[in-house]
C-alpha positions as CSV (number, residue, x, y, z in Angstrom):
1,X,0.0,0.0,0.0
2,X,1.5,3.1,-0.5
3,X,0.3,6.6,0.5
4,X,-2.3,8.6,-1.6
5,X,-1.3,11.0,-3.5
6,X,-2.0,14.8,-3.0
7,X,-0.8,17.6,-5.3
8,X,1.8,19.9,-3.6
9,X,-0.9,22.0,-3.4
10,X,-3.0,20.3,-1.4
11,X,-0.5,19.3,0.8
12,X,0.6,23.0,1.4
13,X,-3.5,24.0,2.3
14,X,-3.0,20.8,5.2
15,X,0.3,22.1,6.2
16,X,-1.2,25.4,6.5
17,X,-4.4,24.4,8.6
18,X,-2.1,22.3,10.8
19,X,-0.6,25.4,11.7
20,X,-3.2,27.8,12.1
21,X,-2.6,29.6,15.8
22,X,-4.9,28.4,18.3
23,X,-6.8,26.0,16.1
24,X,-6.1,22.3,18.0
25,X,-6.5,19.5,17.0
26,X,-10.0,18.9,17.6
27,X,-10.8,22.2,16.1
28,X,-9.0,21.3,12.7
29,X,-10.6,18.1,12.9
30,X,-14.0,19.7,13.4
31,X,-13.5,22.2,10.3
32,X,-12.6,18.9,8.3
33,X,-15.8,17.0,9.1
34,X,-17.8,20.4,8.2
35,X,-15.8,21.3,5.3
36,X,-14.5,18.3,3.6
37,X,-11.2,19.4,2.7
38,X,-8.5,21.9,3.9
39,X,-8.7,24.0,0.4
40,X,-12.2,24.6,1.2
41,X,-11.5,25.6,4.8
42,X,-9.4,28.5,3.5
43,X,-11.8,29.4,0.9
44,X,-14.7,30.3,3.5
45,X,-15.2,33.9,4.7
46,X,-14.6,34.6,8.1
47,X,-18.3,34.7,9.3
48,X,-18.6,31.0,7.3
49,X,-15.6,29.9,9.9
50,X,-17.6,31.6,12.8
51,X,-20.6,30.1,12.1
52,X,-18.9,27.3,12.1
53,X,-18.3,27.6,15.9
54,X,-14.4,28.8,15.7
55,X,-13.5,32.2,18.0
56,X,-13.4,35.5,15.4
57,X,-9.8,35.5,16.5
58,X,-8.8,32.4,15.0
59,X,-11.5,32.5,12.0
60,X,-9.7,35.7,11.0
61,X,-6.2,33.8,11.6
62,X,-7.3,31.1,8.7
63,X,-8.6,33.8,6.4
64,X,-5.6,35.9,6.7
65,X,-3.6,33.1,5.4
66,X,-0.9,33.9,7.9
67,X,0.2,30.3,8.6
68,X,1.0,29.5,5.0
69,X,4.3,30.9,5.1
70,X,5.8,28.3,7.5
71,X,4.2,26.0,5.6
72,X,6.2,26.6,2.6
73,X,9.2,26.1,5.1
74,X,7.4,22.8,6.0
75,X,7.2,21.7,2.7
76,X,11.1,22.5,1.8
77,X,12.1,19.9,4.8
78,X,9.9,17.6,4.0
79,X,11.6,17.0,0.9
80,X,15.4,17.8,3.0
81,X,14.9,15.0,4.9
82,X,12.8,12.4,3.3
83,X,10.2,13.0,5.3
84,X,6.4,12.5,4.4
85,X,2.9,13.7,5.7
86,X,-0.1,11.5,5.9
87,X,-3.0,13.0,6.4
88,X,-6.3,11.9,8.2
89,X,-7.6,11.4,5.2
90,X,-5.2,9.0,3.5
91,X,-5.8,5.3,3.3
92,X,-2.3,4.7,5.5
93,X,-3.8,6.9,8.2
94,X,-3.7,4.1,11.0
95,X,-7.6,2.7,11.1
96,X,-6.5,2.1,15.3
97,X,-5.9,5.8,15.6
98,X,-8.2,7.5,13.5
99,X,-10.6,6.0,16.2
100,X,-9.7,7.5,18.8
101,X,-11.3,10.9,20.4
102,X,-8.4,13.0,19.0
103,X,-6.5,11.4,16.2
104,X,-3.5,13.9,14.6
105,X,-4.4,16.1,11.9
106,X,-0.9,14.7,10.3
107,X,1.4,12.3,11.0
108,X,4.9,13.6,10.0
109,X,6.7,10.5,8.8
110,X,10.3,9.1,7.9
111,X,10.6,5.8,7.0
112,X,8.2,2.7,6.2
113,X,5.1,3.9,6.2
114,X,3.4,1.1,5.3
115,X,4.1,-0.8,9.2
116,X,1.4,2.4,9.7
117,X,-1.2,-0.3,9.1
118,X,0.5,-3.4,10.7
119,X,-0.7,-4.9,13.9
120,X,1.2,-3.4,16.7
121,X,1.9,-3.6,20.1
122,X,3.1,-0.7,22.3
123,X,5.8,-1.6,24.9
124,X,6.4,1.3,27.3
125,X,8.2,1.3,30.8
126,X,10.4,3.5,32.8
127,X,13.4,5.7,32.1
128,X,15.6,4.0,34.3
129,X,14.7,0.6,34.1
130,X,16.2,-2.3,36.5
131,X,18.3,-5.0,34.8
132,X,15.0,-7.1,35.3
133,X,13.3,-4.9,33.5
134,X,15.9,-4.7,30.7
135,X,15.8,-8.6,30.5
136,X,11.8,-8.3,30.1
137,X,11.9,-5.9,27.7
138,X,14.3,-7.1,25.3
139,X,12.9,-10.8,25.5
140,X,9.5,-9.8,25.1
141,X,9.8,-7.4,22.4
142,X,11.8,-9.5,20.6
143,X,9.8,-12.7,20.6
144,X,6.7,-10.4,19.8
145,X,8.5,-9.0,16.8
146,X,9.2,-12.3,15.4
147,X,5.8,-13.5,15.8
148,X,4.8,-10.8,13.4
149,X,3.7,-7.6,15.4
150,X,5.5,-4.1,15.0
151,X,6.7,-2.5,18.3
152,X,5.9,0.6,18.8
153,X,7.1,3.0,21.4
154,X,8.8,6.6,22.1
155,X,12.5,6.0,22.1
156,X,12.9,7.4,25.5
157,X,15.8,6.2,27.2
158,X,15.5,3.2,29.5
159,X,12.5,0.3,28.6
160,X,11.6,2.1,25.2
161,X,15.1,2.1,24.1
162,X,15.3,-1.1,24.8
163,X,12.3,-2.5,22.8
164,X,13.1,-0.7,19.9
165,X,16.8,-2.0,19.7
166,X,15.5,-5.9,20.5
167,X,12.7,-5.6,17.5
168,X,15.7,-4.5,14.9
169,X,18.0,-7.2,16.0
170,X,15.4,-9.7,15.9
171,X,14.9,-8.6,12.3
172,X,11.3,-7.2,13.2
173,X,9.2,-4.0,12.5
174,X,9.2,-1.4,15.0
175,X,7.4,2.6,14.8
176,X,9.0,5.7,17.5
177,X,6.6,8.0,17.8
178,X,8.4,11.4,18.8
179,X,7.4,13.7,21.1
180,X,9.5,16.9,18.9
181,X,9.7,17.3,14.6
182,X,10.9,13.8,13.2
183,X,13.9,15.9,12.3
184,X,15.2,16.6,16.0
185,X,17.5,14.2,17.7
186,X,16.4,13.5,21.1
187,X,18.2,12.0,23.2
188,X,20.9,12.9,21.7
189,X,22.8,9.3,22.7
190,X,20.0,7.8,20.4
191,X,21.2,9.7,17.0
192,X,22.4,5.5,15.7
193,X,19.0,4.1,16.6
194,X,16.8,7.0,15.2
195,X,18.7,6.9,12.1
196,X,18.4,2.6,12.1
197,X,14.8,3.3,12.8
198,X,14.7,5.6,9.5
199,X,15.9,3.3,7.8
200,X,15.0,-0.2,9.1
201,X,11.3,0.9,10.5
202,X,9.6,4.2,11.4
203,X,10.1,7.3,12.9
204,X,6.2,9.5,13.3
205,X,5.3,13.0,15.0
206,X,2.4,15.0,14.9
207,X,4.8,18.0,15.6
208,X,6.1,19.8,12.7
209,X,9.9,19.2,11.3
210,X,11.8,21.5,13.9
211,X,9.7,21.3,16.8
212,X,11.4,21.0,19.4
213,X,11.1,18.4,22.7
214,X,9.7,20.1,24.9
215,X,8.3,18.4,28.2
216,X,4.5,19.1,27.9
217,X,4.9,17.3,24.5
218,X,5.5,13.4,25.6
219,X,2.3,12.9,28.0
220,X,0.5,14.7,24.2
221,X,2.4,12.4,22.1
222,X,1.7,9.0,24.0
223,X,-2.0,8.8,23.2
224,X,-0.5,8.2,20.0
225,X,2.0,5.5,21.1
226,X,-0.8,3.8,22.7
227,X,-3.7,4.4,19.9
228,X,-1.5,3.4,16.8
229,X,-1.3,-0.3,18.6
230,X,-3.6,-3.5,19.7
231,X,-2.2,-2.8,23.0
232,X,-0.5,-1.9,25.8
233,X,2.9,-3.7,27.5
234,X,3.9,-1.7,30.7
235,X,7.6,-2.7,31.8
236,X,8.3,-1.5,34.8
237,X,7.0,2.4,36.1
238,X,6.6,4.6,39.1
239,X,2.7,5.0,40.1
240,X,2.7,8.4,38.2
241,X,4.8,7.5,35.3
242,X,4.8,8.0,31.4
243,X,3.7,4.7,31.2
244,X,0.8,4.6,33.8
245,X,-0.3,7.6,31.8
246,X,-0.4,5.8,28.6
247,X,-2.1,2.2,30.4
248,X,-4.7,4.7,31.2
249,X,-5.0,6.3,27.9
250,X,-5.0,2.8,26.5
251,X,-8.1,1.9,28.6
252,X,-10.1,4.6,27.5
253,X,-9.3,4.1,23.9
254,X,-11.3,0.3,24.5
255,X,-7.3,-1.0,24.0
256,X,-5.9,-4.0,25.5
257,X,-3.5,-3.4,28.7
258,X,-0.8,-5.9,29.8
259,X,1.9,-5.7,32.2
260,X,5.0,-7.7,33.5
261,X,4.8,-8.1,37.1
262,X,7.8,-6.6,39.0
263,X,9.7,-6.7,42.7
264,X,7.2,-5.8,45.3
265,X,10.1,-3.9,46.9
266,X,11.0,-1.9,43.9
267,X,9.5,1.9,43.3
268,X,9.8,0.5,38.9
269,X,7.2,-2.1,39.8
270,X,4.8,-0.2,41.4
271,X,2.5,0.9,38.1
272,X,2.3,-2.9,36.4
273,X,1.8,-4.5,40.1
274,X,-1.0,-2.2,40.5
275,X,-2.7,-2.1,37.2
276,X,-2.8,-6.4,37.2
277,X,-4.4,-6.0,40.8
278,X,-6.8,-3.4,39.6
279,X,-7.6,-6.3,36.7
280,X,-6.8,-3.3,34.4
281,X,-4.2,-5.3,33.2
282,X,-3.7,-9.1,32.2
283,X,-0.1,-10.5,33.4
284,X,2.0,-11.2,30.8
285,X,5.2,-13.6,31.5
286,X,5.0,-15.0,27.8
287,X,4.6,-13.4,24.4
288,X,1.8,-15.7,23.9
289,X,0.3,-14.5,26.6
290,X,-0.4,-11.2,24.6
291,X,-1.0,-12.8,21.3
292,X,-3.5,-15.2,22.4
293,X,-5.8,-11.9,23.8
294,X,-5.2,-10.4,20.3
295,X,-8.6,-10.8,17.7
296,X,-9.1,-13.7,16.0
297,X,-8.6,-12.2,12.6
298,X,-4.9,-10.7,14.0
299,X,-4.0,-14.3,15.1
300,X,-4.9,-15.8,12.1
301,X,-2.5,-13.4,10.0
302,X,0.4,-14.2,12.4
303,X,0.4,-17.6,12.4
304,X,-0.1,-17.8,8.4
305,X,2.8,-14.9,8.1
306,X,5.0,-17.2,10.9
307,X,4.7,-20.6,9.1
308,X,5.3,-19.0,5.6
309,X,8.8,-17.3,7.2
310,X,9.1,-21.3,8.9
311,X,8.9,-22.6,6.1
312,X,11.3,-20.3,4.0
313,X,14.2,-20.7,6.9
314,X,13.7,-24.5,5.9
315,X,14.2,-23.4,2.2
316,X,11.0,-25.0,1.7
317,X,8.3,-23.8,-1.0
318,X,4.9,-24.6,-1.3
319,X,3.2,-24.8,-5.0
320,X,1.1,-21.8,-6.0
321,X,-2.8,-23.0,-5.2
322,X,-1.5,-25.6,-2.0
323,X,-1.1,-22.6,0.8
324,X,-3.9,-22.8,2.2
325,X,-4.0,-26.3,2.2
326,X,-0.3,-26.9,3.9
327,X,-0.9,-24.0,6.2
328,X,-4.0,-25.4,7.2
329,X,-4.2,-26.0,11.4
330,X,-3.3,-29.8,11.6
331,X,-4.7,-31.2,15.2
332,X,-4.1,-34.8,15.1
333,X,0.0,-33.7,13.9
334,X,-0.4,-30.9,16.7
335,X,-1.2,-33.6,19.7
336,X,1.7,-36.0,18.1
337,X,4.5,-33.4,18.1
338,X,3.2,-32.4,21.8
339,X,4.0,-35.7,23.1
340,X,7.4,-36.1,20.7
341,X,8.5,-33.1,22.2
342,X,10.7,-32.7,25.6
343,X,10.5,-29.7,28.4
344,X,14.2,-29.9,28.7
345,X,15.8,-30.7,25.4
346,X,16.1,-29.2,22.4
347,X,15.1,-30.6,19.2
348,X,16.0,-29.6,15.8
349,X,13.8,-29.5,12.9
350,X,15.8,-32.0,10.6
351,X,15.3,-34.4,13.5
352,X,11.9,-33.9,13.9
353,X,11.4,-34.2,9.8
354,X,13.0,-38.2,10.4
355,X,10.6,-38.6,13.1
356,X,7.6,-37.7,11.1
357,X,8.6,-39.0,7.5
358,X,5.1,-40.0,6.3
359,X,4.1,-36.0,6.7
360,X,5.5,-33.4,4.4
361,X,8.1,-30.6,5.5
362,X,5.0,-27.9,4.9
363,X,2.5,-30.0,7.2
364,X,5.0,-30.3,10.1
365,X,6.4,-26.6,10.4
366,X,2.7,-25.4,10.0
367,X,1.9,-27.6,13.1
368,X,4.9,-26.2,15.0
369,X,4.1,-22.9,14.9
370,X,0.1,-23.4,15.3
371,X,1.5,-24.9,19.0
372,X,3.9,-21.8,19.2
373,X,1.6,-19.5,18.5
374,X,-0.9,-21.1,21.6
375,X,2.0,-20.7,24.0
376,X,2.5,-24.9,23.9
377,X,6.3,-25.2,22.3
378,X,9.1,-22.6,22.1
379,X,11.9,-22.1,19.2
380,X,14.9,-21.7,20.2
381,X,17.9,-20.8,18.7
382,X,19.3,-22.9,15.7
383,X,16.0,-23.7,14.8
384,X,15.1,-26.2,17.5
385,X,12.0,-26.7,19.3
386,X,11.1,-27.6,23.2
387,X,7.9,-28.0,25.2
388,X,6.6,-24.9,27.6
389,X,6.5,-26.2,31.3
């Protein structure tokens, strides 16, 4: 999918409205329902924008045309630094956050921006995260990126840092939603990851290029970190963190919340202790233990996307018309592999292929990830396989 396509004019009249002083975001989203289309906004007399329920201050602001010159100025960086704007009308406009009571007008972009409309999950924690909480993130956000979700989070130093870094080097997807201009290095000791992230994944703001990161921004930004994704993972967080903000944000936007309980001595485990006692969130201790409280139609795309990448590490193809067939759930294979299989030691896939020689190559890996997938065997490294306790 790529993004639609708006003349340079059009893009220039949403710039423009974007930046209109004292407009908001709901108030630019309110001219766009009653309007149609920023080009028509600008068009309108000033009593057509009062009557429209905007202050005469700010209906004179848009018929003035006074924000259009730092538009043009938006425009030129867009094109210095690769950057793109998708607006709330384009068909990459995340479905998850156009839903929500106060979706952006624009997402400034750099990067993919097709993972914009990829099942995500949103892993968020402290700043100063124990070596616990390290070890959760990292594991967690890695195994969710190889089963097939994008993680998403604010590349804040500490637990969001980390989740970002463990999706890359598990070859995954992962989005950093800025709280500044996409443009604007901050922290400054993440300048290698944003630019991996630019390349590898990407990098969204609602701020324009420039903007800079200022501290009323972030608690702003993360109803976006939350409503891009499925759901929530809090990793560790003080009881009036960043990331107990966005669990609650995440709750009213009808999103899933989960959370990795913590040390019931440690100030970092108070927010996820609290929100699983609440119920607010379920406990997580297992990727599949997110995954399997994802939608049915989200699961099904995972574990079709996980046995075709199984099934290509084998060097295995299947026959143009026989997917569905050979990716098919197999529950008789399913309970046989179960009882092959050992808690404590590993086995490869060739070995498991010589077990099971009357089934084809397709048939088995399809019925090893369908028990991956429900939490029931793990993959390990080298491409071998053990039972979950």
């Amino acid at each position: 999918m790529s993004a639609c396509a708006i003349s340079p004019e059009e893009e220039l009249h949403w710039l423009a409205l974007r930046l209109v002083p004292g407009l908001g975001t709901l108030g630019s989203i309110r001219l766009i329902e009653q309007f149609r289309s920023p080009v028509t906004i600008f068009r309108s007399s000033t009593s057509d924008l009062v009557a429209a329920g905007l202050s005469a201050s700010t209906a004179r602001s848009i018929s003035s045309g006074c924000s259009f010159d730092e538009a043009v100025q938006q425009q030129e960086k867009l094109r210095q630094f690769d950057a793109k704007v998708i607006t709330l009308h384009d068909p990459l406009y995340p479905p998850q956050l156009r839903a929500i009571f106060d979706p952006p007008l624009l997402l400034f972009t750099r990067g993919n921006v097709d993972l914009l409309t990829s099942p995500s999950i949103s892993v968020v924690g402290t700043r100063r995260p124990t070596p616990y909480g390290l070890a959760a993130t990292e594991r967690l956000s890695a195994d969710l990126a190889q089963a097939g979700l994008t993680i998403t989070s604010g590349m804040a130093r500490g637990v969001d840092t980390a989740g970002h870094k463990a999706a890359l080097a598990s070859k995954g997807n992962t989005i950093a939603v800025f709280g500044c201009g996409v443009d604007v290095l901050y922290p400054a000791d993440n300048r290698h990851l944003r630019d991996e992230i630019a390349l590898r994944g990407l990098i969204i703001s609602e701020f324009p290029l420039g903007a800079p990161a200022y501290p009323q921004n972030f608690p702003i930004r993360n109803r976006i970190v939350s409503g891009l994704a499925l759901g929530v993972l809090v990793i560790e967080g003080a009881q009036h963190s960043g990331s107990a903000i966005t669990a609650r944000l995440a709750v009213e936007q009808g999103k899933e919340v989960f959370a990795v309980p913590g040390n019931i001595t440690s100030k970092m485990s108070w927010a996820p202790n609290l929100l699983i006692k609440q119920g607010t969130a379920k406990l997580v201790q297992e990727w599949s233990d997110v995954v399997n409280e994802l939608p049915a139609d989200v699961r099904r795309s995972l574990v079709k996307r996980g046995q075709k990448q199984l099934l290509l590490d084998g060097g295995i193809t299947i026959p143009e018309g026989e997917e569905k067939e050979a990716l098919a759930p197999i529950e008789i294979l399913s309970r046989k592999l179960l009882s092959r299989l050992q808690i404590d030691v590993p086995q490869s896939l060739d070995d498991l292929f010589e077990s099971f020689d009357a089934v084809s190559s397709s048939e088995l890996i399809a019925a090893l990830f369908d028990l991956e997938m429900n939490g029931l065997v793990r993959q390990l490294p080298g491409r071998t396989f053990v039972k979950v306790w």
